[in-house]
C-alpha positions as semicolon CSV with decimal commas, in nm:
position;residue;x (nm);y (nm);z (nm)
1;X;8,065;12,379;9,193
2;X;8,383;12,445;9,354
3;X;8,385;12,137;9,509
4;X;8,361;11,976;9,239
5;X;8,651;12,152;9,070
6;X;8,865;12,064;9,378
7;X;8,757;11,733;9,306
8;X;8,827;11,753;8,953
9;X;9,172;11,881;9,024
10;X;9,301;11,648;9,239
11;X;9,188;11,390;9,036
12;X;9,479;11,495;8,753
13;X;9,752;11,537;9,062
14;X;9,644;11,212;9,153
15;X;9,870;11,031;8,908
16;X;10,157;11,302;8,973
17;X;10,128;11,229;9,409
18;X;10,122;10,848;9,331
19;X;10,442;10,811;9,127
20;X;10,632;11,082;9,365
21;X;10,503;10,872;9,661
22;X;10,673;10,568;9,403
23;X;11,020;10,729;9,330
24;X;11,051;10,923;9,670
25;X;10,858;10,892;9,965
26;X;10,879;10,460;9,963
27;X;11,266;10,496;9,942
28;X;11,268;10,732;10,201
29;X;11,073;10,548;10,480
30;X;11,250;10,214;10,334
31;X;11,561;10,374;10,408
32;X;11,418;10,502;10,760
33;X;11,315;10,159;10,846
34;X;11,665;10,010;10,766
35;X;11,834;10,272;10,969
36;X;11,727;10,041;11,260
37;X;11,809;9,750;11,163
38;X;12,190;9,542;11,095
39;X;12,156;9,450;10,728
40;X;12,480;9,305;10,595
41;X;12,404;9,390;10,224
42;X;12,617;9,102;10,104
43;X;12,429;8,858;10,254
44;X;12,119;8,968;10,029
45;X;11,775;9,208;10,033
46;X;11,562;8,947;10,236
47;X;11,865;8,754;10,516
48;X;12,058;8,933;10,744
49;X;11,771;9,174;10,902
50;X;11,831;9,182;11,234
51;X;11,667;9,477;11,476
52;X;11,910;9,713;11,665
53;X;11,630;9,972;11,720
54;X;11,919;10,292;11,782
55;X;12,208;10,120;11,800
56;X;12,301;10,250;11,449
57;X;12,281;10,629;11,573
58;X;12,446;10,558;11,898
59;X;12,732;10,412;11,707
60;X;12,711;10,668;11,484
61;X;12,728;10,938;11,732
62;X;13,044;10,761;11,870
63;X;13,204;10,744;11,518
64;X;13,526;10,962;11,430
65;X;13,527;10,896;11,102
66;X;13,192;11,007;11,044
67;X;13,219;11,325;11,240
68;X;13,532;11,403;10,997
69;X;13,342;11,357;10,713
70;X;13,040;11,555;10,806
71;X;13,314;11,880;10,950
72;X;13,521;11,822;10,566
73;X;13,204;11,822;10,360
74;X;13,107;12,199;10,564
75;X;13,499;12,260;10,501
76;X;13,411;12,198;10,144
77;X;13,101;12,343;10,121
78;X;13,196;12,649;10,242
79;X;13,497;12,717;10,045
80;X;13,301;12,632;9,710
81;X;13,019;12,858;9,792
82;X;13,226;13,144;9,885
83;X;13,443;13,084;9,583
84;X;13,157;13,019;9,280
85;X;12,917;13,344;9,450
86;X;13,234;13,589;9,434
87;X;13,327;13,476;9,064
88;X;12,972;13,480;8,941
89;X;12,850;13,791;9,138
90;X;13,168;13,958;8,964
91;X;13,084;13,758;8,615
92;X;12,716;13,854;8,643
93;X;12,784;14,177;8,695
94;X;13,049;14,195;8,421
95;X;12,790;13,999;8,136
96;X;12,510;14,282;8,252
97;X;12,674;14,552;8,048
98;X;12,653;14,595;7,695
99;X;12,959;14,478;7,613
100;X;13,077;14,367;7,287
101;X;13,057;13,987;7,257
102;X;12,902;13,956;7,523
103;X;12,712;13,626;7,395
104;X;13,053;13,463;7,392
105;X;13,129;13,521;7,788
106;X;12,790;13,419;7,832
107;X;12,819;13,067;7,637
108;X;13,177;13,040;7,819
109;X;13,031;13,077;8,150
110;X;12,723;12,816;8,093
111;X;12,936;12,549;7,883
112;X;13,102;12,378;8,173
113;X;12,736;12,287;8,368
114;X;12,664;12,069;8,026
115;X;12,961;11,875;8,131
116;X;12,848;11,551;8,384
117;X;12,974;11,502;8,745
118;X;13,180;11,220;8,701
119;X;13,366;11,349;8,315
120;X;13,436;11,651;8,489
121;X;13,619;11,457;8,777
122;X;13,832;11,240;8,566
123;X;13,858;11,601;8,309
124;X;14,015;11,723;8,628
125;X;14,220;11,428;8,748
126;X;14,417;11,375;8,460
127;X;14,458;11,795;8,470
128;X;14,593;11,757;8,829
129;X;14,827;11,477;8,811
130;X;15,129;11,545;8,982
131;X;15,385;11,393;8,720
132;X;15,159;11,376;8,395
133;X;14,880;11,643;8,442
134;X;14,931;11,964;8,210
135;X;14,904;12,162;8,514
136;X;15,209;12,128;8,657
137;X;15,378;12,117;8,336
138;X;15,243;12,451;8,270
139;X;15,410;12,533;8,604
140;X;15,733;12,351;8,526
141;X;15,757;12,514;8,224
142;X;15,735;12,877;8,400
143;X;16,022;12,752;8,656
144;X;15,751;12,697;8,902
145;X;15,737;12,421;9,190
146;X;15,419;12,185;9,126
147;X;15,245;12,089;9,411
148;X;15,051;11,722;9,458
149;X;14,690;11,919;9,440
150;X;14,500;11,609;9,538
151;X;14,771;11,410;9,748
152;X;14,817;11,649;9,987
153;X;14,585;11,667;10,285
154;X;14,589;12,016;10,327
155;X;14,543;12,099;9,990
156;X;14,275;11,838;9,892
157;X;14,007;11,980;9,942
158;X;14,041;12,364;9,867
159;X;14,182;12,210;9,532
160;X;13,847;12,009;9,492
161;X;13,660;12,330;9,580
162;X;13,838;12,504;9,309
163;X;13,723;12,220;9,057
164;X;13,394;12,266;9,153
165;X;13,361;12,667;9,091
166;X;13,474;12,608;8,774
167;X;13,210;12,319;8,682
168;X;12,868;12,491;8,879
169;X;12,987;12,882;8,910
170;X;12,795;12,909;8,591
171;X;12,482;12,828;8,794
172;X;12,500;13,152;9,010
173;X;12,612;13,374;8,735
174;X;12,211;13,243;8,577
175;X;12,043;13,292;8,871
176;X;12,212;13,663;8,878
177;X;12,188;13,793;8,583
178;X;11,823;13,725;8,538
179;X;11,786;13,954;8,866
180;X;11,997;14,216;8,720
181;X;11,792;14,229;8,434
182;X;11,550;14,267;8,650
183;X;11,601;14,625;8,827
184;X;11,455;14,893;8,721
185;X;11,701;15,134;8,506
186;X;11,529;15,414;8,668
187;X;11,651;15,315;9,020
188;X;12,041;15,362;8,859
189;X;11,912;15,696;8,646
190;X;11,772;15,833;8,995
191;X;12,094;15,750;9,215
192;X;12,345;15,908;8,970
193;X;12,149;16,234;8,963
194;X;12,197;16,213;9,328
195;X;12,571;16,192;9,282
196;X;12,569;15,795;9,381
197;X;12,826;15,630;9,150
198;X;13,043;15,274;9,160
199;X;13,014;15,124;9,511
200;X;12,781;15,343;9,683
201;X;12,540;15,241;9,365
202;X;12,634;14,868;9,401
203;X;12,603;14,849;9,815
204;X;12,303;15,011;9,841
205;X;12,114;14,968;9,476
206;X;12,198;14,619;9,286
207;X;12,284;14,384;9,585
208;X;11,946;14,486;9,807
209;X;11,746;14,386;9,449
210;X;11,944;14,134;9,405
211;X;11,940;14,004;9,780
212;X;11,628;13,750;9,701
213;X;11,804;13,591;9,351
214;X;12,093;13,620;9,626
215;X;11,958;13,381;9,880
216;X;11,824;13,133;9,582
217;X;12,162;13,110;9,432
218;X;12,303;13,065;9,799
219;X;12,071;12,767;9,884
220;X;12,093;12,554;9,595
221;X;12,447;12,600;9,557
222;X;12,516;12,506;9,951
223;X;12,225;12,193;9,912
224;X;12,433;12,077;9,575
225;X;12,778;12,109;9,726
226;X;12,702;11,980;10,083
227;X;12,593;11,623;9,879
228;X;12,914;11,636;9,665
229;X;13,026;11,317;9,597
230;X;13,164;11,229;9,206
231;X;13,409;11,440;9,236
232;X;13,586;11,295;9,549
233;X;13,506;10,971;9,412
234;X;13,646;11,039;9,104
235;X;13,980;11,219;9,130
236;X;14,062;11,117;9,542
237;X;13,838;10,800;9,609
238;X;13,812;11,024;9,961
239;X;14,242;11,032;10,013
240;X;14,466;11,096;10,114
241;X;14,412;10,996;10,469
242;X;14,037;11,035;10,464
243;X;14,101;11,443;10,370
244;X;13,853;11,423;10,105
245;X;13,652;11,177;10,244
246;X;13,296;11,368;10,231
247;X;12,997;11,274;10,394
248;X;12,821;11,089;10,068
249;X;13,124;10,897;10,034
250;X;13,109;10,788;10,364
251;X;12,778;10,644;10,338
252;X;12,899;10,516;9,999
253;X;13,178;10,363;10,162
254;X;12,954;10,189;10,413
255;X;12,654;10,066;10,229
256;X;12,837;9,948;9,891
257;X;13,206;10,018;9,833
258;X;13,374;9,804;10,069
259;X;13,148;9,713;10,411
260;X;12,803;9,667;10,239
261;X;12,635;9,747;10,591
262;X;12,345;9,898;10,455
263;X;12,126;9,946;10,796
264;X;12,451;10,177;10,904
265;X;12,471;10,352;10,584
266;X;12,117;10,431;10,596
267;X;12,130;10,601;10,943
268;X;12,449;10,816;10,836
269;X;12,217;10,918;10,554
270;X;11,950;10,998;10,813
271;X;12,176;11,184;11,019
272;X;12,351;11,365;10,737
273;X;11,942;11,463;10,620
274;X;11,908;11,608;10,912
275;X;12,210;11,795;10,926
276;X;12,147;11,949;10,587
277;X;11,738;12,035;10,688
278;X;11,899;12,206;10,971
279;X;12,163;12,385;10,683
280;X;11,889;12,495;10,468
281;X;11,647;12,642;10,776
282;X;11,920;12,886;10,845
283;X;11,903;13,002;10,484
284;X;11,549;12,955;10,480
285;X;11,424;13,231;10,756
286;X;11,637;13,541;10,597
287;X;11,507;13,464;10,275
288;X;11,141;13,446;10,427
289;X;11,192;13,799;10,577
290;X;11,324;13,933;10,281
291;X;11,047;13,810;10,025
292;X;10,783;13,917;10,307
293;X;10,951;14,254;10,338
């Protein structure tokens, strides 16, 4: 009998495994396989195959520009990620109290992840326009300087970072505030008779419950923003100088913006796979601990 059930059940995830094998295993071996091989994508799918077996990756290893984009997509990653979990650990914590219209913060908070990748880029690049974005008009209007947020190099990407904790903070502040609704109010009721109040109640009550919504909010922010790529693409195209040229749009770049060599682009994507598994195991083993704890 339980075989058969086994049976039974893996006859209905039968037609779920075949169409994921469809949509994502076959593109990622077909993508494998043209890692090691020159494919000018111009000249079509079936001409131009030639084998280079791993002269892709040694190229890549070789290539500056790709080593810059992998080093300002961390840059990026890490800015965003520090940014959005302060604002929505403070914003979660803020929407967690009864406060009065509170369902208005809470809309406010979740209304900019309705908005797509690519509207919120060009939202942003007519916002940051140096001579006709409202930005620095606001400034100029205060007697302010206004910068060039996206045509200077050094403040490219922090500026891009700062776009994107506005568009996906509202993802951690979720993710948060069903933990904190979570906790026990006991835990609280308990500490203040003990005389803990305001940080020592925070260090050493809400963020150790929290700590596994924590880590969740963590990964999938750092796997989102380590793939960014519509925003560069749509308010930089990767300038000035390459500043903002992250790792997706490097690939981009290679396989069908400009070069069309597909068998390089795929490798870079290989590589950059890698680099990201590697990303997520070092989130991956505290959050294992912590669950197991």
């Amino acid at each position: 009998m339980p075989r058969q059930r086994a049976i039974t059940a893996y006859g209905y995830l039968l037609p779920s495994i075949a169409v994921l094998g469809a949509v994502v295993l076959y593109p990622v071996l077909f993508g494998l396989y043209a890692s090691f091989h020159d494919w000018n994508w111009a000249l079509g799918q079936a001409e131009g195959w030639k084998w280079t077996g791993l002269g892709n990756y040694l190229t890549l290893l070789r290539d500056g520009y790709f080593w810059h984009s992998v080093g300002v997509t961390l840059y990026f990653t890490v800015v965003a990620v520090a940014v959005e979990f302060i604002l929505g650990f403070a914003i979660a914590l803020l929407l967690a109290q009864d406060i009065k219209g509170a369902w208005f913060f809470r809309a406010a908070t979740v209304f900019p992840l309705m908005v797509s990748d690519i509207v919120a880029a060009l939202l942003w690049g007519m916002i940051l326009n140096p001579s006709l974005g409202i930005l620095n008009y606001g400034l100029s209007v205060l007697h302010l300087p206004g910068p060039d947020w996206v045509g200077n190099p050094q403040l490219v990407v922090p500026t891009l970072a700062a776009v994107d904790a506005w568009w996906q903070t509202g993802n951690i502040v979720l993710i948060l505030l069903a933990g904190l609704s979570g906790i026990p109010k006991d835990r609280f009721e308990m500490a203040s008779i003990d005389g803990a109040h305001g940080w020592r109640m925070l260090w050493h009550i809400t963020i150790p419950s929290l700590m596994p919504f924590i880590l969740v909010a963590l990964v999938f922010r750092t796997i989102d923003c380590l793939r960014v790529f519509a925003l560069a693409w749509g308010i930089t195209s990767g300038g000035p100088l390459r500043a903002s040229e992250f790792s997706q749009l490097f690939i981009y770049t290679q396989g069908f913006g400009r070069l069309f060599n597909m068998g390089y682009a795929a490798a870079a994507s290989v590589v950059f796979a890698l680099i990201v598994g590697v990303v997520v195991i070092f989130y991956v083993g505290p959050m294992q601990r912590r669950l197991s704890a």
